[in-house]
C-alpha positions as CSV (number, residue, x, y, z in Angstrom):
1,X,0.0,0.0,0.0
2,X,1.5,3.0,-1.1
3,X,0.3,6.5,0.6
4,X,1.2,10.2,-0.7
5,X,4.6,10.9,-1.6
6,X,6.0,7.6,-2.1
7,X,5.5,6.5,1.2
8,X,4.6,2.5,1.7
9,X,3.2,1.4,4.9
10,X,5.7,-1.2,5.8
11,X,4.7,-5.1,6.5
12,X,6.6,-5.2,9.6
13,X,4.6,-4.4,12.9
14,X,4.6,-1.1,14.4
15,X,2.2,1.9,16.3
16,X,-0.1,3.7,14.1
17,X,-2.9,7.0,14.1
18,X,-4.9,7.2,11.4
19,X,-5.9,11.1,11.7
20,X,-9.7,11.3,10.3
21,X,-11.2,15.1,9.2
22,X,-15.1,15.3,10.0
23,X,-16.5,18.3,8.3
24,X,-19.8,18.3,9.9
25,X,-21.2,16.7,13.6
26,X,-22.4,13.4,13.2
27,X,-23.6,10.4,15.1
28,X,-22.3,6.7,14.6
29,X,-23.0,3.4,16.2
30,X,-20.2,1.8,17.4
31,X,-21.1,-1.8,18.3
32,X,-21.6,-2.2,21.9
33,X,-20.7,1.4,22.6
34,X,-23.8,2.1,21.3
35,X,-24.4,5.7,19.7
36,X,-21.9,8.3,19.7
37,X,-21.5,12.0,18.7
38,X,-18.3,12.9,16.5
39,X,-18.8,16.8,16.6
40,X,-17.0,18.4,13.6
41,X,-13.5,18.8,13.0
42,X,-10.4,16.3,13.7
43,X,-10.2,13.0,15.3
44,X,-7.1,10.8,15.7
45,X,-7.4,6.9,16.5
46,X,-4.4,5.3,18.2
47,X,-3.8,1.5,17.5
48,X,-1.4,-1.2,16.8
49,X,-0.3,-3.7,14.3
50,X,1.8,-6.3,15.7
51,X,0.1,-9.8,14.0
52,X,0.6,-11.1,10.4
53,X,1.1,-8.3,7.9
54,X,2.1,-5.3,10.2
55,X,1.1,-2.2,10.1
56,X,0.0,-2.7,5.8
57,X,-2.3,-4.8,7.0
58,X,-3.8,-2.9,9.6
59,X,-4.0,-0.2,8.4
60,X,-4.8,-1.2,5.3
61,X,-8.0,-2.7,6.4
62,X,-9.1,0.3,8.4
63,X,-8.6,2.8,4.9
64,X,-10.3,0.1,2.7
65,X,-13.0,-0.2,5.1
66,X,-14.2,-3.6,6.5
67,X,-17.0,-5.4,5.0
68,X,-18.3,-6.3,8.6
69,X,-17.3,-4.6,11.5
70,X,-14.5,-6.0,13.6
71,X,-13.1,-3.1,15.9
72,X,-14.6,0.4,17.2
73,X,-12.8,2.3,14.1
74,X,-14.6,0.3,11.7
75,X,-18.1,1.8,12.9
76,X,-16.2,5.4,11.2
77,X,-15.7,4.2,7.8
78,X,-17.4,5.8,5.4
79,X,-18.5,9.1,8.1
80,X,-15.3,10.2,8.1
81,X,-12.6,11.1,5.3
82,X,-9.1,9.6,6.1
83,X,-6.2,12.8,6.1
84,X,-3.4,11.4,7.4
85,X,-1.4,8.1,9.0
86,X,1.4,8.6,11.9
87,X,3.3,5.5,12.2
88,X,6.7,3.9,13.6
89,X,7.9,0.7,13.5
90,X,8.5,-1.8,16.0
91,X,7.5,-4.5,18.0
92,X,6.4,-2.0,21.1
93,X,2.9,-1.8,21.8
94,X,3.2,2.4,22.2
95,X,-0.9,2.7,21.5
96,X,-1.4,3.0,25.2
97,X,1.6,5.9,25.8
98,X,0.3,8.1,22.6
99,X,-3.2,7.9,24.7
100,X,-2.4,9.1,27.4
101,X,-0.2,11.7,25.3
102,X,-3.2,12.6,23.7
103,X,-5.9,12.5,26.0
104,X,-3.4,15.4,27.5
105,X,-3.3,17.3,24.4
106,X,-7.1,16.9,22.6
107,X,-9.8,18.9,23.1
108,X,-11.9,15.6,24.0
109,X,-12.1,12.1,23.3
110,X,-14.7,9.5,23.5
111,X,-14.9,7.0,26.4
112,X,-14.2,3.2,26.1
113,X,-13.8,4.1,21.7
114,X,-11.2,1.3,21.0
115,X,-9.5,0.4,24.3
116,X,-11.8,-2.6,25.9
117,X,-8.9,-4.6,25.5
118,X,-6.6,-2.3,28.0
119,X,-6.6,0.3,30.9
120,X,-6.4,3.4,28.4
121,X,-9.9,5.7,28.3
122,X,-10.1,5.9,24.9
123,X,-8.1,5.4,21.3
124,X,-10.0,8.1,20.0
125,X,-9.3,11.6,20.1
126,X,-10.8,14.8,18.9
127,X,-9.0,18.1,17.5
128,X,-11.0,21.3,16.9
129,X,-8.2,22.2,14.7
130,X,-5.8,20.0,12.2
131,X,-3.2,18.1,14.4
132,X,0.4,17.1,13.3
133,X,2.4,14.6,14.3
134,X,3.6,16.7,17.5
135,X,0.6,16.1,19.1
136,X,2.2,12.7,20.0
137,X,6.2,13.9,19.9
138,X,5.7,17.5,21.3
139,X,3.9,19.5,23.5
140,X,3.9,18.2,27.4
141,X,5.5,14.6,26.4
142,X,8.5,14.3,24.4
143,X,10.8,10.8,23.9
144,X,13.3,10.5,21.4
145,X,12.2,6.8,20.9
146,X,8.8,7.7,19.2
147,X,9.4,8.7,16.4
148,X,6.5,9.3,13.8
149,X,6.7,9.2,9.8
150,X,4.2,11.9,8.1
151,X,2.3,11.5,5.4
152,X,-0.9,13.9,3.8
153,X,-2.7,11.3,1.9
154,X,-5.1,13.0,-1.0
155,X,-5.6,9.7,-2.5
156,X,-5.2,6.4,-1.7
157,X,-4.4,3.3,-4.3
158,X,-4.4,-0.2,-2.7
């Protein structure tokens, strides 16, 4: 899978947020969260890919868009546009440390969105404005071991 400017999602496993632009409030059903409101703007999901495939495959699946819904993130295929992917390789399960980055730095998140498997309060995250990758790397929270690879994806070709 290849993303804007020649960047290829590797098959090895890694960390990833998928960075999701909502231009206008919504509500979605998210399994056995039941319904919830996106209100407009910018919303980041947190995940991992450590199993067969990596993070291609992960991610992969969540751009394509399932044909039956597996995880919380599937519910938001199709209600919101795709604008971005963070990623970094490696076997580390950092999903958990770029939430609680993030539920620092958001404006809000939603409670129990993608994280029934672990402590965290949510995976996703909302941003009244565009966020970069320094919402993970920068502001309060800073470690020289995350590092994130960038990528604006207008189009994607699987």
């Amino acid at each position: 899978m290849w993303l804007a400017g020649g960047v290829e999602l590797p098959r090895t496993p890694g960390t990833y947020a998928i960075v999701f632009r909502n231009p206008r409030t919504c509500e979605v059903t998210a399994g056995a969260l039941g319904r919830i409101r996106l209100a407009r703007g910018y919303w980041v999901y947190v995940g991992s890919a450590l199993g067969p495939g990596g993070l291609r495959a992960r991610v992969g699946r969540h751009l394509r868009g399932p044909a039956r819904p597996r995880w919380h993130v599937d519910y938001l295929h199709g209600k919101l546009r795709v604008v971005e992917v963070w990623f970094r390789t490696g076997p580390a399960r950092l999903e958990h440390r770029w939430a609680r980055v993030l539920t620092g730095e958001a404006d809000g998140w939603v409670l129990g969105f993608g994280c029934s498997d672990c402590g965290c309060g949510s995976h996703l995250f909302y941003f009244a404005r565009r966020p970069g990758p320094g919402a993970v790397l920068g502001g309060r929270f800073s470690e020289k071991k995350i590092v994130a690879l960038y990528c604006q994806i207008p189009q994607i070709s699987l």
